[in-house]
C-alpha positions in Angstrom: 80.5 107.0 86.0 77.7 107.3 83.6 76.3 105.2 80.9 78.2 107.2 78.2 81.1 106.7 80.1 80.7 103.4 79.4 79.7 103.8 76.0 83.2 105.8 75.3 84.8 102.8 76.7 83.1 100.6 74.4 83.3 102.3 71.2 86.8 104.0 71.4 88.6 102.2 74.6 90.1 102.3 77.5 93.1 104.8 76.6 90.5 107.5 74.9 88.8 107.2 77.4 91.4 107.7 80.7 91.9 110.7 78.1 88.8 112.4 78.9 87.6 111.1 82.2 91.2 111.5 84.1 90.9 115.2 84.0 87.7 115.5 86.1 89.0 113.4 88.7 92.8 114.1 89.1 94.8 117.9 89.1 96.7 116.6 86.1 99.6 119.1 87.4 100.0 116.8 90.4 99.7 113.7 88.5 102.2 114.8 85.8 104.4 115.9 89.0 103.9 112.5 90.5 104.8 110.3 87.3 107.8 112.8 86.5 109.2 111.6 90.5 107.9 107.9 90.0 110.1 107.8 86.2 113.2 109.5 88.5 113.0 107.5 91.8 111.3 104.1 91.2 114.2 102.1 89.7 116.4 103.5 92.7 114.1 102.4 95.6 115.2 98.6 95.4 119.1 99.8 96.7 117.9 102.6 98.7 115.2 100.1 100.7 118.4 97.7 101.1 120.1 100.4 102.4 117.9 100.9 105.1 117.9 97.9 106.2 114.6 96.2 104.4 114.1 93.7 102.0 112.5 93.8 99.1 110.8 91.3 97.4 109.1 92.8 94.6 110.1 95.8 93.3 107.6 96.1 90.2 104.1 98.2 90.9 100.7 96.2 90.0 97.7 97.5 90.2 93.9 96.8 89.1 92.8 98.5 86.0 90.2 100.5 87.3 92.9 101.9 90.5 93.4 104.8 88.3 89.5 105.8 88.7 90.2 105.3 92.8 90.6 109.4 94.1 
């Protein structure tokens, strides 16, 4: 990252941001593929882990603010 990195940060936040960095860093056609199969398949994996015989003791993702900067 670079100093006006930081400075879009600063003056017009995280989101706008994410909005220009994200793109130099990620294949946004994966990502999009990836958060189309996480909205499908993450509310089912509690049942489907049970099923398998593991149990599951959180089932919400957490994360750092700066994991989506981590490629």
């Amino acid at each position: 990252m670079s100093v006006e990195d930081y400075e879009i940060i600063l003056s017009d936040g995280w989101e706008a941001f994410l909005a220009y960095f994200i793109p130099k860093v990620h294949n946004l056609e994966l990502l999009e593929r990836h958060d189309k199969w996480m909205a499908e398949n993450l509310a089912d994996m509690p049942r489907r882990y049970h099923e398998r015989g593991y149990a599951t003791l959180a089932s919400v993702a957490a994360t750092i603010p700066f994991e989506a900067l981590c490629v």
